[in-house]
N, C-alpha and C positions, 0 to 999 in steps of 0.2 A: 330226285327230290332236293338232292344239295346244291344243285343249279338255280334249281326253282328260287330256291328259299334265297340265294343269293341276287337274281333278278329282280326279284320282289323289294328285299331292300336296297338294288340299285334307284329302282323309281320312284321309291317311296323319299329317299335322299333328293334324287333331283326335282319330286314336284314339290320338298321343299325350300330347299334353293331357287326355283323360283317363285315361290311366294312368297317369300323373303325382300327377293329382288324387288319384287311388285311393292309390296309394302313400303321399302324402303323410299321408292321413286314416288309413292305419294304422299308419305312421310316428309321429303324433301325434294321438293321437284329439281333444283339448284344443285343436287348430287349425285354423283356415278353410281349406280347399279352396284353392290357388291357381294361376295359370295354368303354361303348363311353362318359358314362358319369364320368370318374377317374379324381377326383381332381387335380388339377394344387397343388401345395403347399401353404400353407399359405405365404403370403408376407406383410409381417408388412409395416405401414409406415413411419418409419425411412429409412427403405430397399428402396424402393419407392421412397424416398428423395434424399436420399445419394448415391445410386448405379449408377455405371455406367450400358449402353445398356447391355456391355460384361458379369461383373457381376450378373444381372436379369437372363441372358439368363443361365448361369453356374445354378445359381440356382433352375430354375424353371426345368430343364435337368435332376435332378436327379430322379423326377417324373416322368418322358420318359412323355410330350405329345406328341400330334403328331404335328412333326415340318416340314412341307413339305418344297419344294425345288420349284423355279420359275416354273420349268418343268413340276411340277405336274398342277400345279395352272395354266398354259397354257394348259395342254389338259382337264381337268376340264371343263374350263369357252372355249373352242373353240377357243383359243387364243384372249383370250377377247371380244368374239364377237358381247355380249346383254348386254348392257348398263340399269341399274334395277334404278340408278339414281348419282347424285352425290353433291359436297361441297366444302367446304374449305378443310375438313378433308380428301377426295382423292374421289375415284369411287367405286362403288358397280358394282358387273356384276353378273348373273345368271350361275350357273354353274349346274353339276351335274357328282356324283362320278359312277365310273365305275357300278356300281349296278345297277345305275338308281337314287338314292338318292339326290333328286334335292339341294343345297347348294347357299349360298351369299359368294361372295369374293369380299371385303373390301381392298381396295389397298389403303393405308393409299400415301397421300403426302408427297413426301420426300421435298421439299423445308420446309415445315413447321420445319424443323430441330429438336432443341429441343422441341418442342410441340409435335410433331410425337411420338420422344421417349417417352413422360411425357402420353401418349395418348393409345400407344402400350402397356405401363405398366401397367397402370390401368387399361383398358382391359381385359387384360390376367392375371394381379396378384388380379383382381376381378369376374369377371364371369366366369374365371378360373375355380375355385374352388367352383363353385355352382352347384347344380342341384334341379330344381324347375321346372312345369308344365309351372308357367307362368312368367319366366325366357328365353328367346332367350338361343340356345344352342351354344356351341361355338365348334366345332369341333378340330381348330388347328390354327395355322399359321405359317409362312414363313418372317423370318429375314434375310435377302441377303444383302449385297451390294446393288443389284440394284430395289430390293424389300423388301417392309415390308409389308406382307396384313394379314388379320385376316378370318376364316374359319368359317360361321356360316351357322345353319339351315335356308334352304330357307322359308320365311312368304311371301305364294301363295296372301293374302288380303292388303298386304303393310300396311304403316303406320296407325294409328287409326282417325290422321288430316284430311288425304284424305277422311277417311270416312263420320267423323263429320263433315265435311265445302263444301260438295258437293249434289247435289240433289242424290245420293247415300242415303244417312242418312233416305231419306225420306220412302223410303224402307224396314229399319230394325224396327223390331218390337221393340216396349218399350221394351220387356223382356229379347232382348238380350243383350239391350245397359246395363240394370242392372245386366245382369251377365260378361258384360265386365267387367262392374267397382268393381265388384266382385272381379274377376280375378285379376283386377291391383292393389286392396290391398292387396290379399294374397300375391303378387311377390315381392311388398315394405315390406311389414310384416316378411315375409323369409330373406327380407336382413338385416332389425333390429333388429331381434330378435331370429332366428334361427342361424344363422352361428356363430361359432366358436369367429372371430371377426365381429364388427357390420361392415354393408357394409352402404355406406352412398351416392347414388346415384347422386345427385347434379344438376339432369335435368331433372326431371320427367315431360313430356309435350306429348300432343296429337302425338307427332312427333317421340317422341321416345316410343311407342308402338306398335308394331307388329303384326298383326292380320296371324292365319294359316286360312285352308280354310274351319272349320269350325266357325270362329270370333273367336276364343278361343285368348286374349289377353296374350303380353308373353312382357316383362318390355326390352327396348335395350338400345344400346347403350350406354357403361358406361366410354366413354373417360375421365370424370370428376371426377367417382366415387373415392372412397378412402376408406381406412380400419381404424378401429380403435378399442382399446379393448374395451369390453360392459364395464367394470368399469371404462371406464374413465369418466366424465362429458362434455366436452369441446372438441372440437378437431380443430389441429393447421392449419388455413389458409390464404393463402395470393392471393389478386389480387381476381378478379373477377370471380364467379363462375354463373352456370345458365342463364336462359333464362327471359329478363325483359321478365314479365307479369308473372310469374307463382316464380318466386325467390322469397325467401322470403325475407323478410323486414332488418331480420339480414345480410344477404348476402350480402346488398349495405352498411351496417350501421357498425360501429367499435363495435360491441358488441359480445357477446357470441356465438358461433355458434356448434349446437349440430342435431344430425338425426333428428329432428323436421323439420327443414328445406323442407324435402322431405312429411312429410305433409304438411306444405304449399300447396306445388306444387301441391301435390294431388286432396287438396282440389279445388286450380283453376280449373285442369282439369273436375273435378267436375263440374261444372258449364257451363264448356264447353260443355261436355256430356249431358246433362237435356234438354240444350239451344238449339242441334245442330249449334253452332254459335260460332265466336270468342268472348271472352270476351267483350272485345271492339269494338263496332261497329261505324268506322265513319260516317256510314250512319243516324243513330242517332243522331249525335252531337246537344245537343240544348236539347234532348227530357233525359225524366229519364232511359229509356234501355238503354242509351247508355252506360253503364257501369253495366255488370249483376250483378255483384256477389255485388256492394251498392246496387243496387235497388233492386235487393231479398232482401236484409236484412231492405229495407226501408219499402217493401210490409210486411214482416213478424211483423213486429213494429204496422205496423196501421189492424193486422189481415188480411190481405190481400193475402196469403199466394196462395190460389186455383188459385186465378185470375193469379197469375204470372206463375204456371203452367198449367193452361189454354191456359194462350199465349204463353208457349212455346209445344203447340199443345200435348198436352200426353191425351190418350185416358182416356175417365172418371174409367175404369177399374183399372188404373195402378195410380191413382193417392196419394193413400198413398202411395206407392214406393218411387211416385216420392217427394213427400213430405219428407219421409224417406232424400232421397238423398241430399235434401239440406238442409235440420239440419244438417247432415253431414258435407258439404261441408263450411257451417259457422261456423261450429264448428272447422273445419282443419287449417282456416284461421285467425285464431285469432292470432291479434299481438304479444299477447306475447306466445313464445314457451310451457311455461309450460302449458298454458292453453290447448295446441293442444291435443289431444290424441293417443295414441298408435295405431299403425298401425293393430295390433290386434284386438286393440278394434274396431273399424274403423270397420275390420270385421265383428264384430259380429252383429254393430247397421246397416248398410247395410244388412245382413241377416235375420234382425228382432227378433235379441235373444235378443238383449237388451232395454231398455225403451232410448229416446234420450231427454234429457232434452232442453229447448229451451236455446239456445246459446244467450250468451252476447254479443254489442255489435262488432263487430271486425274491425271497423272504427273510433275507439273512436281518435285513435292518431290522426288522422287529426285535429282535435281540439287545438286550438293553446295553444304552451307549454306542450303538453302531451306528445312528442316525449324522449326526455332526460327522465322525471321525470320517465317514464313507465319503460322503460330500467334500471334506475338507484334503481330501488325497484328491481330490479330481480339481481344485480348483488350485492344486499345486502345482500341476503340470502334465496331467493326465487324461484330463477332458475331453475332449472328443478325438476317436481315434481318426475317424474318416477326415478330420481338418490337415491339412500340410502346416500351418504351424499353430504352437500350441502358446497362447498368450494370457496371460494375466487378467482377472473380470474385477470388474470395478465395481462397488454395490454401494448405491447412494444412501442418502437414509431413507426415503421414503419406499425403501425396499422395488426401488428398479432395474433392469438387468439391463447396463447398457451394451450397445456393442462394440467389440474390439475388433477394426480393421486392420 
């Protein structure tokens, strides 16, 4: 059966790769054939910053993706005929390439104007240029006049939310939820620390994970994301990023702001996952669940550690996992960045190679006057552990982080 299923999605990869190929060559008769998963170009973020739509598009051209035409993207999707969901950000619709090759097209909103474009770039001059199991694929897209949409693999089990906040959830075994969460730190891992330059996500939430139709988890939607070199410490941001309840702490606050971040968010997720539940539950209000991820860390304080995954129903079998998971998940969350761990690492204490030591407080800031002083030890010389050297942050007025190379 394990052959099978691995034959299966040998062919299902190569028919399409080559309709990829095909596409491409009609796309661009003037261009080489190339494989489905061919890098977009690196795109820095000064480029990102500074370039105009026209500019981006020049440059990302010289890598031929595949850049289709309205035309395509209408008999595709049946001239838009299945509605997969939608947003502020535009419409998704259900397509599928002449192959059979089932596809998501993404028809970004054009009123959003410059957001569109800031949105369209990031995108494409980030999951461009990836390839990762559990990484959403990006096929191509289409820049027009009267369209901008984005070309991605169709995910048959939609987002991870609908799964976790639905009597759905009730359904899936412990062990696949723990090889979701697997899944979703190898794909954050890949982005900090595989690529070329670090990719630095910005929205890592139950919503923006993918499920195909084996659950196998694949990391989307990267309207927010951004690039930056692994040697920098800092990287330069303005205005408001992420999603309240899973954003980290820095994100709202004028401080440093480095790929930790996306642990954070991780870690919330985390707790979503274990819980099947939002974070926050106003149905609680008044009781101590009402808020999972303190009250985990209040049950873990008084030993109380089974009882909390007790009641979040995990079968007595699975319950070091589940224990695993939220050492983890307190450990991700911790106020100050450096304390977080590597996305890597993450891995390996999720897979049980490593020992996971019981994690410090990570609510201490609420404690009055810890806010400032915590921040202000870090920005003394303490900041990120995982940097080789630790340098000085410059913070303008208009409250931007720049970065120190």
């Amino acid at each position: 059966m394990v052959i099978c299923y691995w034959i299966n999605k040998a062919k299902t990869a190569i028919s399409i790769i080559n309709e990829v190929k095909q596409l491409k060559a009609q796309s661009n008769s003037n261009s080489n054939s190339g494989a489905a998963h061919q890098a977009f170009p690196v795109i820095g973020n000064s480029q990102l910053e500074a370039s105009t739509m026209e500019r981006f598009l020049i440059d990302i051209a010289r890598e031929k993706p595949i850049r289709f035409a309205p035309s395509h993207l209408a008999a595709f999707t049946l001239n838009f005929s299945e509605e997969l969901g939608s947003g502020s950000f535009g419409v998704v619709y259900k397509g599928r390439f002449p192959s059979g090759v089932l596809i998501a097209v993404k028809v970004l909103n054009r009123s959003s104007g410059k957001r569109m474009e800031e949105q369209f770039m990031a995108e494409v001059g980030t999951i461009g240029r990836t390839y990762h199991a559990n990484l959403v694929k990006l096929y191509g897209f289409c820049f027009d006049p009267n369209m901008q949409a984005l070309v991605y693999e169709y995910m048959e089990n939609g987002s991870l939310d609908k799964l976790l906040f639905s009597d759905l959830s009730k359904t899936i075994e412990w062990e696949k939820l723990h090889e979701i969460a697997i899944g979703i730190a190898k794909g954050i891992a890949y982005l900090h620390e595989e690529c070329q330059q670090r990719i630095i996500h910005y929205d890592i939430k139950p919503g923006n994970v993918l499920l195909d139709s084996g659950l196998n988890p694949k990391v989307a939607d990267f309207g927010l994301a951004k690039l930056y070199n692994q040697s920098s410490t800092h990287v330069l941001m303005s205005g408001w990023r992420g999603t309240p309840g899973y954003a980290a702490p820095e994100l709202w606050a004028p401080f440093p702001v480095t790929y930790k971040c996306d642990v954070y968010s991780f870690g919330m997720l985390l707790f979503e996952l274990i819980g099947r539940r939002r974070n926050h539950d106003a149905n609680l209000i008044g009781y101590s669940q009402e808020w999972l991820p303190q009250w985990t860390y209040e049950m873990l304080k008084k030993n109380e550690l089974l009882e909390m995954i007790s009641y979040c129903k995990i079968p007595e079998e699975n319950k070091e996992k589940a224990k695993r998971i939220v050492l983890v998940a307190l450990w991700c969350i911790q106020y100050l960045p450096a304390k977080r761990p590597l996305m890597s690492t993450v891995v390996k204490m999720l897979e049980g190679a490593v020992e996971i030591a019981l994690p410090p407080n990570p609510f201490s800031y609420l404690e009055a006057n810890n806010l400032n002083s915590a921040f202000n030890s870090e920005i003394d010389g303490n900041y990120d552990s995982s940097s080789s050297s630790i340098k000085p942050v410059i913070q303008s007025s208009n409250c931007k982080i720049e970065i120190i190379s």
